[in-house]
N, C-alpha and C positions, 0 to 999 in steps of 0.2 A: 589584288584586293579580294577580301572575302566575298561572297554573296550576302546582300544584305538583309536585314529581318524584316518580315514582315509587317504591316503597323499593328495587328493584333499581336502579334508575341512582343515589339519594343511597347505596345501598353501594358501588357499584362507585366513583363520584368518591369515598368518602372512601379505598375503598383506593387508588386512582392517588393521592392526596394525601399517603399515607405513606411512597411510594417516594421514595429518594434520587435524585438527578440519575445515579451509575452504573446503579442498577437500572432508574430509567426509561431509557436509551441504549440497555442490553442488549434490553429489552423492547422498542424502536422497531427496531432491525436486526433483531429473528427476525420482528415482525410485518409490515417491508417486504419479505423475504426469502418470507415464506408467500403476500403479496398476488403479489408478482411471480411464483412457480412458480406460483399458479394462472392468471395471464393467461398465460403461457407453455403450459401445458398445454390451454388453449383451443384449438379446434379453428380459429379465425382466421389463430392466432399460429402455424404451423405447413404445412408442405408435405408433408414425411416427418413419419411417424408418430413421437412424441416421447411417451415415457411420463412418470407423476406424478415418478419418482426422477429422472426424466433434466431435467426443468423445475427440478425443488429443486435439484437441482445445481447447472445450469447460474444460475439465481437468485443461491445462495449466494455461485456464484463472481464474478457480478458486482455484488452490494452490498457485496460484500467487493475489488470492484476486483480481483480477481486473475487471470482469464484463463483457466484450467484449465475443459475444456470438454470432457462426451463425448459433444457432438453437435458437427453442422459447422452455427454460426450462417448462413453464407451460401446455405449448398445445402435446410438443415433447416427453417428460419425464412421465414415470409413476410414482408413489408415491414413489418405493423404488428408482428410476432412481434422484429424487428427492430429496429423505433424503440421497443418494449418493455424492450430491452434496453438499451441506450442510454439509458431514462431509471432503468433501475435502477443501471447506471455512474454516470451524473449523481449519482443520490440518496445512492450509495455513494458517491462520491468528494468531492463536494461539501457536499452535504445533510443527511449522517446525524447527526452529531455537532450543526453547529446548530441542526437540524430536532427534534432530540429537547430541545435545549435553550430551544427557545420554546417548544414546544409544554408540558412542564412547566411552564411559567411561567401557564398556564391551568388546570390541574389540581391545584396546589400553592396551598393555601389560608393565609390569615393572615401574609402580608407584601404591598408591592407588586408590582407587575411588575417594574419595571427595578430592585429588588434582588433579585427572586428570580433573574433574567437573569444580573446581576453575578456573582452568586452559583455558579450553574452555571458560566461562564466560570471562574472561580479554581478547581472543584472540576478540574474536564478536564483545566485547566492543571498541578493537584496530579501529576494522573497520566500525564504525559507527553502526553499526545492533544493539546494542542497548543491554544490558544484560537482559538474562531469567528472573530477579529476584529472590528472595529468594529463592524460591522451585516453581517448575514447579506447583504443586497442588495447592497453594496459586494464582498463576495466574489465573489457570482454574477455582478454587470456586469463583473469583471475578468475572471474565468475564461471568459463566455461572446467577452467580446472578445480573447482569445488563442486561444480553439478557433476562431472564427470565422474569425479572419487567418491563422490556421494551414490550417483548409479550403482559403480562396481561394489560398492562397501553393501549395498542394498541388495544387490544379486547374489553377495556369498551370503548375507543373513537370511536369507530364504526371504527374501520378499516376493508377491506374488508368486507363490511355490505352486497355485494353485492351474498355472497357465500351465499348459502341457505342452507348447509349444517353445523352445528356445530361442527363437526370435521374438517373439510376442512376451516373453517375459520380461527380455534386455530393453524390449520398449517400452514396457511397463515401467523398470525402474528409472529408465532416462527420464520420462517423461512426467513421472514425480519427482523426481531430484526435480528438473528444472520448473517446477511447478511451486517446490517450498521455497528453493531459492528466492526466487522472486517472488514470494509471499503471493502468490496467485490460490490455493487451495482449488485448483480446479483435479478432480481426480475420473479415472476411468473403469471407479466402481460406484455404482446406482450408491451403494452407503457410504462415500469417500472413503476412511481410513478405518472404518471398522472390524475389518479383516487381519485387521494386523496389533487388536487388544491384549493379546496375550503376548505378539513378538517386542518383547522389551526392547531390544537390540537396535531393531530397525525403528522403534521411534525414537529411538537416542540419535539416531542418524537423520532421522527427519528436521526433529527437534535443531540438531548443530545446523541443515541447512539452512533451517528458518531463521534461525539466530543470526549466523552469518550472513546473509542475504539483506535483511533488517537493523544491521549496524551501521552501513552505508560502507563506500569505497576509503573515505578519508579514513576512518578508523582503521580499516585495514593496512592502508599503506602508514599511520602513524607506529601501530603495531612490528610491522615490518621493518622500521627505520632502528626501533627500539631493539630488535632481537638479539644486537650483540652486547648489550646492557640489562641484563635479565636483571640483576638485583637491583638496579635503578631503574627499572621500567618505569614504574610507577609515577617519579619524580621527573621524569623525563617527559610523562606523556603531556599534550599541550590540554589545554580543560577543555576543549571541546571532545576529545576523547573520552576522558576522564566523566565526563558530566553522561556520557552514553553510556559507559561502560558501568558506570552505578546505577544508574536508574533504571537501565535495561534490567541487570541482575534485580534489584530491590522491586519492580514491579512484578518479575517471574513467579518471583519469592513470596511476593503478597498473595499474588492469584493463586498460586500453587498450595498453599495453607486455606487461605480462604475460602477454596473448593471443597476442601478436604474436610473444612470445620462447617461448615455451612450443612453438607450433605450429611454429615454426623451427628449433625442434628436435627435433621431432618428424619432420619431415619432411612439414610441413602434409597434415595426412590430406585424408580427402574432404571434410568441411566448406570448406576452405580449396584445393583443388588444383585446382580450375576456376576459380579467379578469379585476374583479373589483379591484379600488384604493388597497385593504386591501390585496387580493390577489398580486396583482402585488407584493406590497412592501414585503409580508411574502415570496411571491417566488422567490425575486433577493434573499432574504438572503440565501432561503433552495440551490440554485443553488452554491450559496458565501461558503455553509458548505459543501453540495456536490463535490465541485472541489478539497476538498483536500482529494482527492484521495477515494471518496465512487463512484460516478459515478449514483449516482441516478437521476432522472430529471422529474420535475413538469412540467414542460414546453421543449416542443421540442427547438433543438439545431441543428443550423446550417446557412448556407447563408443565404437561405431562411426565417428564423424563428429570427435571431436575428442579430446584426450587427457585421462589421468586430472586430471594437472596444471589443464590448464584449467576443469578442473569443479569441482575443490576452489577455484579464485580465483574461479569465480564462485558459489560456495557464499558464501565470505565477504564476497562484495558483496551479493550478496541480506540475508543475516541480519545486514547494517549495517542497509541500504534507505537510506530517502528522507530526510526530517527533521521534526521537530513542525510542525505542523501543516498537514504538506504532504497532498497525492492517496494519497500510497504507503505506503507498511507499513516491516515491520523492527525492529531495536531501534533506529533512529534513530543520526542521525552523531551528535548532541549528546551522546547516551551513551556512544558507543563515544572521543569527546572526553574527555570526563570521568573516564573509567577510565582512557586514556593519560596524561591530566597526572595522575591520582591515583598512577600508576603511578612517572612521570619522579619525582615528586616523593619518594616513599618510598626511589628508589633514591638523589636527593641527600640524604637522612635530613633532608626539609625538613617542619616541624611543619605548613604550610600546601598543601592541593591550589593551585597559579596554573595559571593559564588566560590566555594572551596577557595578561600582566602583573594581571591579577583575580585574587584570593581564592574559590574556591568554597565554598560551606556544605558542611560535613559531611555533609548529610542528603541536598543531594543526589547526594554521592558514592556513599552507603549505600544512597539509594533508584535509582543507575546499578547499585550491583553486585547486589543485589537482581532485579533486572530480567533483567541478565544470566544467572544462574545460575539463577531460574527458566524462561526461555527455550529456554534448553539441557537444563532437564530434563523439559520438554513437550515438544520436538521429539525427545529422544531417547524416550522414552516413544510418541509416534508410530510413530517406526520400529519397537523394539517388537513393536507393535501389529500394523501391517502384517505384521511377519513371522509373527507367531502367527497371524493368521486370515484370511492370502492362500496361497491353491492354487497361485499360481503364485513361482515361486521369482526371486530377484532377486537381484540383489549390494547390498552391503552401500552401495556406493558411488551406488548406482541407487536404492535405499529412501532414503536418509541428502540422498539431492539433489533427490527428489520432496518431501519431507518439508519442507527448508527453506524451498523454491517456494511450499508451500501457504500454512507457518505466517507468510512473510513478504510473502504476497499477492504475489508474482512470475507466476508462471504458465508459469515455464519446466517444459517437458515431455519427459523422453530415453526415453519410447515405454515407458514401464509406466503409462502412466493408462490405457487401454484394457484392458490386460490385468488389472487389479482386480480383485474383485469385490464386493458390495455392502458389504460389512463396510471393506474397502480405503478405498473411497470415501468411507463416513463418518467415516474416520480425517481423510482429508482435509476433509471440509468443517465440522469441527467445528474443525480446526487453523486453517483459511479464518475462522471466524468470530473466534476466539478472538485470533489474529492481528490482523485488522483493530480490533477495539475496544482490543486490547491488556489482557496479563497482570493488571496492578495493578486495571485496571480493571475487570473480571470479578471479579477478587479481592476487590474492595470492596463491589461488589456482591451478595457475596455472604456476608460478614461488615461488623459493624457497622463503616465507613472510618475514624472521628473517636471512637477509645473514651475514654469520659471519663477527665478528669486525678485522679491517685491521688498521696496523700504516699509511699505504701509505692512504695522503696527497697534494690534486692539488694546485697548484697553486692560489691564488685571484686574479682577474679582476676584473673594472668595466665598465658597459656597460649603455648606454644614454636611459633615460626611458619617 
């Protein structure tokens, strides 16, 4: 017979055994988020002096993928403080959601494994987060073979040419590859991507990371099933593909023009009025792929630098973001899908939501607008916030575009994350955490998700709409 356990270790596993699969995920992101500030806070992981708030932060904002940083990873950070972070992007972007879903499958007593597996899958999937796919290893061999090709493709186009060291270069580009991948925008120059305005090339390669990263795994693997069907791809693909695969493109596509016409009319401030024709136009796009939720920037952003218009378009690219079960954040295209055809539909006085010729469930029209308007009233509640318990005073439009950046793990910055102060910033990275796991899912977490089934039955009313 074994040695038996302890009564603190059989208390503690039977309480890990009564948590639902949202309360164990919520519980696995604050406890990677606490390991990681404290190896950041080590005195290894560091060059300049970096306190405990400035590690949790900086932490938060990369298990959370989002970029927003009040320290300078390049100049702050030593090489393992470095590859420290980088593997909290990993963990964030990749890892977190699977990682907490096996890992209960050992903690959770009295069924087997691969249905308690199953089981967390469908729960995720309930709440939009999007399912691990087939096996967690097939995720990571794909991901780590596009950040990989993505590296090497970035080291022949001269990216970071400017390192002189051959080592320190090939880190450079790993560590943006894995950084656009998983829509994190965290970079290891004081100006993120600015250095590389003029390299067309290598933002086309940036760009395909962020994209790819941002589509999620399902799409990839639907893609994949399809390839020996090239002229029937299309007809083939199932609509959840199909619904990403358009609106992904059609919002790039928006933003990408709507940069381009905005600051044309503006009279392309200083963001845009050192760069040439070719420049400008390759930069609305990279800024158009950037806003859904990578947070990278060729050209500064802000009052100053660009107009009010173009902050409000990319307000509304940010607060779509990426798609289930993609790197990135947001309320997802599929939602903001769902609410357009629930929308088109109401206006033809059609009993049915269609969706590229599909029937959608009620429920999850109900649980799209649900999503929606709690979204909107956490993010406004943010701002808020911010204005009540920051010293320094902002505009409306400067609070209202930090606020979104956080809540939808963007990490775009128009120069009030500095000027904070500690109250500010917890606004922010609680928006950072909450964001990344997403509304419902917190929600659930926090009341009982699945309330038992009741005969009792209210009454119907109608009310004037």
């Amino acid at each position: 017979m074994g040695a038996r356990l302890p009564l603190w270790a059989v208390q503690q596993r039977d309480a890990l055994s009564r948590l639902t699969v949202p309360q164990f995920t919520a519980l696995c992101g604050l406890l990677v988020i606490v390991v990681g500030s404290v190896l950041l806070w080590m005195p290894w992981s560091h060059i300049q002096p970096v306190s405990y708030w400035q590690a949790l932060f900086t932490a938060t904002s990369a298990v959370t993928v989002t970029g927003l940083s009040i320290i300078d990873p390049g100049r702050d950070l030593t090489g393992l403080g470095q590859l420290t972070l980088m593997v909290l992007i990993l963990v964030g972007g990749l890892g977190l959601m699977a990682i907490s879903i096996y890992l209960q499958g050992f903690v959770q007593q009295g069924a087997r494994l691969r249905r308690r597996v199953d089981s967390g899958e469908k729960i995720l999937d309930q709440f939009g987060v999007g399912g691990v796919g087939r096996t967690f290893w097939h995720i990571a061999g794909v991901a780590l073979g596009l950040m990989t090709a993505g590296a090497l493709l970035l080291f022949l186009l001269g990216f970071a040419a400017s390192e002189t060291s051959l080592l320190r270069r090939l880190w450079f580009c790993l560590f943006h590859a894995a950084s656009a991948y998983n829509n994190a925008g965290f970079s290891l120059w004081s100006d993120s991507l600015k250095g590389i305005a003029a390299n067309i090339p290598a933002q086309l390669v940036v760009m395909g990371l962020i994209i790819s990263g941002g589509l999620g795994y399902r799409v990839h693997a639907e893609l994949w099933d399809c390839k020996n069907w090239f002229p029937l791809r299309w007809r083939r693909l199932d609509l959840q593909a199909k619904v990403v695969l358009l609106s992904s493109l059609l919002l790039i596509l928006v933003g990408w023009f709507g940069l381009l016409l905005y600051e044309s009319l503006n009279g392309a401030q200083v963001s845009f009025q050192n760069l040439s024709a070719a420049e400008r136009f390759w930069g609305a796009l990279f800024q158009s792929v950037a806003a859904r939720t990578a947070g990278f920037q060729t050209v500064p952003l802000g009052l100053d630098h660009v107009s009010g218009a173009s902050l409000v378009l990319l307000m509304l690219l940010m607060f779509i973001g990426a798609s289930p079960g993609g790197t990135g954040g947001g309320l997802k295209t599929s939602t903001m899908a769902i609410l357009l055809a629930a929308t088109a539909s109401t206006l033809r006085r059609r009993e049915d939501v269609v969706l590229l010729s599909r029937t959608i469930d009620t429920k999850l029209v109900v649980q799209a607008a649900a999503l929606v308007v709690s979204s909107l009233l956490f993010v406004s509640t943010m701002v808020l916030l911010i204005a009540v318990g920051s010293n320094q005073e902002f505009t409306f439009l400067e609070s209202l575009f930090t606020c979104i950046s956080a809540f939808a793990t963007v990490g775009f910055d128009v120069g009030i994350l500095e000027k904070l102060n500690f109250f500010g910033q917890l606004v922010l990275m609680v928006g950072m955490f909450v964001g990344r796991l997403g509304l419902l899912l917190l929600f659930s977490a926090l009341v009982q998700p699945f309330p038992k089934t009741t005969l009792v039955r209210y009454p119907r009313e109608q009310l004037t709409v």
